[in-house]
C-alpha positions, 0 to 999 in steps of 0.5 A, a space after each residue: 628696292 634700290 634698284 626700282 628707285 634707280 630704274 624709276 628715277 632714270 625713267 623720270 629723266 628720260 620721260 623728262 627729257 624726251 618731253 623737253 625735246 619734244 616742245 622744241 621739235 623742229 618743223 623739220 622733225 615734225 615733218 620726218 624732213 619734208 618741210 623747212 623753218 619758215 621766217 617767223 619760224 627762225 625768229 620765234 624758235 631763236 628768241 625762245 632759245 635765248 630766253 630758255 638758257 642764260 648761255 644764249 644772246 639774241 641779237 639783230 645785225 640789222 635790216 634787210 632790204 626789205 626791212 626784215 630782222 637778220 638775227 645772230 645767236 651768241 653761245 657761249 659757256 658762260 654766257 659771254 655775249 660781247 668779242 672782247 669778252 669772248 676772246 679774253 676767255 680764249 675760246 675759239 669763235 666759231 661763225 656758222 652760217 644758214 640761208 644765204 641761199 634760203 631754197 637751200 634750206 638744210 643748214 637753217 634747219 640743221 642751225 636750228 636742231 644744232 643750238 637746241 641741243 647744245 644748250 636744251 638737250 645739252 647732247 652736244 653741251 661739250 662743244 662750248 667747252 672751247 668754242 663760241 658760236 655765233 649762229 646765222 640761222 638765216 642770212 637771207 630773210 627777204 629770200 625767206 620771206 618768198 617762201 613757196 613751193 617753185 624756188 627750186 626745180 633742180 632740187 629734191 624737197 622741201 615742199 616749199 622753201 624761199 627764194 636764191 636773192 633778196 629783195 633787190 634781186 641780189 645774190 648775197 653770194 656775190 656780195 661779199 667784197 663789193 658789198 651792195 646789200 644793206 645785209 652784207 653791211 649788216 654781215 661785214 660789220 658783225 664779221 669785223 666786230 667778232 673776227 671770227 676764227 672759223 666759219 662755215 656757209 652751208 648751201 645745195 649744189 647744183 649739177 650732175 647726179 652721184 653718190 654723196 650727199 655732201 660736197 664741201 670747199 676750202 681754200 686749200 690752193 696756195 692762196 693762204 698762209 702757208 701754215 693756214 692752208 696746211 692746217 686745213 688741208 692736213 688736220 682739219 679736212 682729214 679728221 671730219 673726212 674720217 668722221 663722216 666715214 664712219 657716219 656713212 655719210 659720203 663725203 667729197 670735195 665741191 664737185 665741177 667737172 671739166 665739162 658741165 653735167 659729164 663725170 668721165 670729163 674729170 674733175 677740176 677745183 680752184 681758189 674762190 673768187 672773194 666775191 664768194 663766202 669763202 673766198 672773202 674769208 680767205 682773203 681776211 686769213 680765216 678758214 671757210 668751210 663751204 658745205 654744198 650738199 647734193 640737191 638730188 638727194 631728199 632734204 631730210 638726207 642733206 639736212 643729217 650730213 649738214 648737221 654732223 658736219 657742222 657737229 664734227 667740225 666744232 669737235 675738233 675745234 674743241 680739241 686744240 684751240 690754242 693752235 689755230 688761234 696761234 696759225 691765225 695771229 701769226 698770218 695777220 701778223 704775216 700780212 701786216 708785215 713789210 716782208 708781206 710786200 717783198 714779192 708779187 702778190 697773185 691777185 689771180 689764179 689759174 688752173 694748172 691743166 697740164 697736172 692732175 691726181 687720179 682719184 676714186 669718184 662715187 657716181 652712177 651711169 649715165 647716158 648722154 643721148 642727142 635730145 630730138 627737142 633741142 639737139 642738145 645734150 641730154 644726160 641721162 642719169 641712173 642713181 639705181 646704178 651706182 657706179 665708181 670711176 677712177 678720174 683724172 682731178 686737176 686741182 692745182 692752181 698757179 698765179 696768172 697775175 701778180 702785182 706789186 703791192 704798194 707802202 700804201 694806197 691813196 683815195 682822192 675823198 670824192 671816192 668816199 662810197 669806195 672808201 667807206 666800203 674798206 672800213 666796212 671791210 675791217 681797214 683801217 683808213 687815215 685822212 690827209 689834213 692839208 692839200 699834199 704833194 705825192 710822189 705816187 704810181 698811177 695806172 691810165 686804162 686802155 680800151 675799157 671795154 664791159 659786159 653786154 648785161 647786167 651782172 648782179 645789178 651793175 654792168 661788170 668790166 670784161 676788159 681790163 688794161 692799163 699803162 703805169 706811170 709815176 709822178 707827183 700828184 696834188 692830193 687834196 685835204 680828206 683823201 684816205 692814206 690806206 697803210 698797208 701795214 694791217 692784217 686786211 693788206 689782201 682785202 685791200 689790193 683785191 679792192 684796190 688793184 683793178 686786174 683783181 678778180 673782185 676789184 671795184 673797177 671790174 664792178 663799175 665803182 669807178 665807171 664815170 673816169 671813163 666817160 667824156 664830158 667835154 666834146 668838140 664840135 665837127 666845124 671846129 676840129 676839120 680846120 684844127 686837125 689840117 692844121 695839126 696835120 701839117 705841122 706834125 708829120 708824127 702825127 699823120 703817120 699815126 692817123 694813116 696807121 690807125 685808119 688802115 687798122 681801125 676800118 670802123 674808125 676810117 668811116 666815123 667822122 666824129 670818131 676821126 676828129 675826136 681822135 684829133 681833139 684828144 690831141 689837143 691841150 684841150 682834152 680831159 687828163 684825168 679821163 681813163 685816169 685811175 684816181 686811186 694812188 699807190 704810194 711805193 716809199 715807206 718813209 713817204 707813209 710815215 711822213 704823212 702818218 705824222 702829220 
């Protein structure tokens, strides 16, 4: 009889749970992985949650540009809901992502089936036991608003899914540091607020056909604190490597090969632009982990990968907290550190082409046939053929430009849009009292030169150069003093300093010092120009110089005498002039930090 009553009371809590489970199938489920959540799906799944466990607070981040809800979940152990609170606990915060691409729909389903069995089924309840998790099932809510069955030709299900951008046509995954969306507002003063001690964004890839089912990318190339990057690179990537091995779910970093859709070309890697998720967080000193599965596989496959890796990633979280969170307080301290200016900071990276591993690739045949449509190349794939190369990886990077970073950085307040956007970035930003006299390095660009179209809605600089100069410059009462004694030192110079890849002269912030508002008149400048001619032979060697350089310039008569006219006392300092100063002296921050 005992033994019946255990066998009929382990029955009830079997029958128990499988119908617990059951009320909180996903569509996902449902569909055996044909289907994806729908927005008011997100929202309704996520707000029953946070009214089923007291360990589940639901909160809206804002409004997307459309005006829909961008929720986040808190999940915490306890029921912790606000960052002091978390971080007074010790626990690690753990920030993932969905829907940033909303076609790329596996990780808000896997976020889904994830929250459900942490707190409902509790399977996975022993992942809050140092972890809390902020959960973003879907970033993009104006992209999953635009459900429909055509978002994604590349990719293999589900049968209908949203839309790459919002509702401005903006892609959030190059927003991250020029920050034009009110989503990204949204994102960065909820990233700020929690800092978050690791993050992970999931997505699909596009491009060629292979085995795996998941790809991933982590900033892995020197870019990073030194004991950042070996914690990545040697702790974390190898233990869920191992993890997914023995789930057999093949697992390989980002693939891009040297020629687009050609395996056999080799593969190449590199540090992220901080436009993109991962590379903002990098620059903020802490871990990303990309997950970009393989579009060519079924959703129902990628969405499994997604989900382990996001399980096996929070696992070792929960295995030693307190050394991540040591590795993450001494790179802030690092960065905030004078030391951190010492030496050149590489604002850009490049390959280095002559040195490369062999590795082991996962592929399939293919052929490459000369198309009789286009004369294209047309790559033809055979997934029935599984195939594995021995390729040359080229994934070393090296510095290809540094800059000497400065005690501090200052912005006249006519650039408030720029400086309102560093305090979305988490900078601490200081105020000039009363008119000051500076002693600051300056920059004066040359033959700016920009992009023929519109790049995520603004027209983007291609040509970057500039002259540097030191002088002391009247800044008026209001302009920001940037210290650069603060652990967002790198967001600053990837701002602030124009060569950087993301720099807000490279995305048009600063586009009007370029243009000229004051002209002079042709009948003017003809007698103006004789008469400078005759008393400066200097300058006329310079004029029969440029006209046998510039053949466009010798047959432009506006040209010719503007040219002139830019010689004159008339013409416009402060055009091509970049306002931004670099202050270079401690003591003259302090001074001003004092006043």
């Amino acid at each position: 009889m005992k033994y019946l009553s255990s066998f009929i009371f382990a029955a009830i809590i079997f029958l128990s749970l499988s119908a617990q489970k059951t009320s909180w199938t996903t569509l996902f489920e449902t569909s055996n992985g044909l289907q994806t959540a729908t927005y008011e799906e997100v929202i309704n799944y996520s707000r029953r949650l946070a009214e089923a466990s007291p360990r589940v607070t639901y909160e809206v981040i804002g409004l997307s540009a459309g005006g829909f809800e961008i929720p986040i979940l808190i999940i915490n152990k306890t029921g912790l809901s606000t960052p002091e609170d978390v971080r007074a606990s010790g626990d690690v915060i753990m920030l993932i992502e969905g829907g940033i691409h909303p076609g790329e729909a596996e990780g808000t389903d896997a976020i889904l089936m994830l929250m459900r069995d942490i707190v409902i089924t509790k399977e996975f309840e022993s992942l809050l036991d140092h972890v809390t998790f902020i959960f973003l099932p879907a970033f993009n809510v104006d992209g999953l608003n635009r459900f429909g069955p055509y978002n994604r030709i590349n990719q293999n299900g589900p049968e209908e899914m949203g839309w790459r951008a919002n509702s401005q046509n903006l892609n959030l995954n190059r927003d991250f540091l020029k920050a034009d969306t009110p989503e990204m507002h949204a994102w960065l003063k909820m990233f700020n607020a929690w800092l978050p001690d690791f993050f992970i964004d999931c997505h699909t890839t596009d491009g060629a056909d292979y085995q795996y089912v998941l790809t991933y990318a982590m900033e892995v190339f020197g870019t990073m604190d030194p004991m950042l990057t070996r914690w990545q690179k040697k702790e974390f990537l190898p233990y869920v490597q191992g993890k997914m091995d023995i789930s057999k779910l093949l697992m390989f970093p980002y693939v891009s090969f040297r020629r687009w859709h050609d395996p056999q070309s080799g593969l190449r890697s590199g540090p992220a632009s901080p436009r993109l998720s991962q590379g903002y967080t990098a620059i903020q000193n802490r871990p990303g982990l990309l997950i970009e599965t393989h579009m060519l596989k079924p959703h129902k496959d990628r969405t499994e990968a997604t989900y382990a890796l996001l399980v096996y990633s929070a696992e070792f979280l929960n295995m030693n907290p307190d050394k991540l969170k040591l590795i993450l307080k001494v790179a802030d301290a690092t960065t905030a550190n004078v030391a951190f200016r010492d030496r050149p900071y590489p604002i850009r990276w490049t390959r280095d082409n002559t040195d490369s591993v062999m590795v082991e690739f996962k592929g399939v045949e293919y052929d490459i046939v000369e198309s009789d449509l286009t004369g294209g190349k047309w790559f033809q794939y055979h997934p029935e053929k599984p195939l594995t190369y021995e390729l040359p990886w080229f994934n070393r990077s090296v510095p290809s430009q540094e800059v000497d970073l400065p005690e501090a950085y200052i912005i006249p307040q006519q650039w408030y849009e720029v400086i309102y956007r560093l305090a979305l970035h988490g900078v601490e930003v200081n105020y000039l009292l009363k008119d000051t006299d500076i002693w600051v390095e300056q920059y004066r660009f040359n033959n700016p030169r920009w992009g023929r179209g519109p790049y995520e809605g603004r027209f983007t600089m291609n040509n970057i150069e500039y002259e540097t100069f030191r002088d002391t410059v009247s800044f008026p009462k209001g302009s920001a003093v940037v210290d650069m004694n603060q652990r967002t030192a790198m967001v600053i110079a990837n701002v602030l300093e124009p060569k950087a890849p993301d720099s807000y002269v490279y995305w048009g912030f600063f586009d009007a010092i370029f243009e000229q508002k004051e002209y002079s008149e042709t009948y003017v400048m003809e007698t103006l120009a004789r008469e400078m001619l005759e008393a400066d032979p200097d300058l006329k060697a310079e004029f029969e110089k440029k006209k046998e350089k510039d053949p466009e310039f010798s047959k432009s008569q506006w040209g010719m005498l503007n040219w002139f006219y830019s010689k004159t006392p008339y013409w416009d300092e402060k055009k091509n002039l970049y306002p931004v100063g670099k202050i270079i002296e401690r003591q003259d921050v302090e001074a001003l930090l004092m006043e």
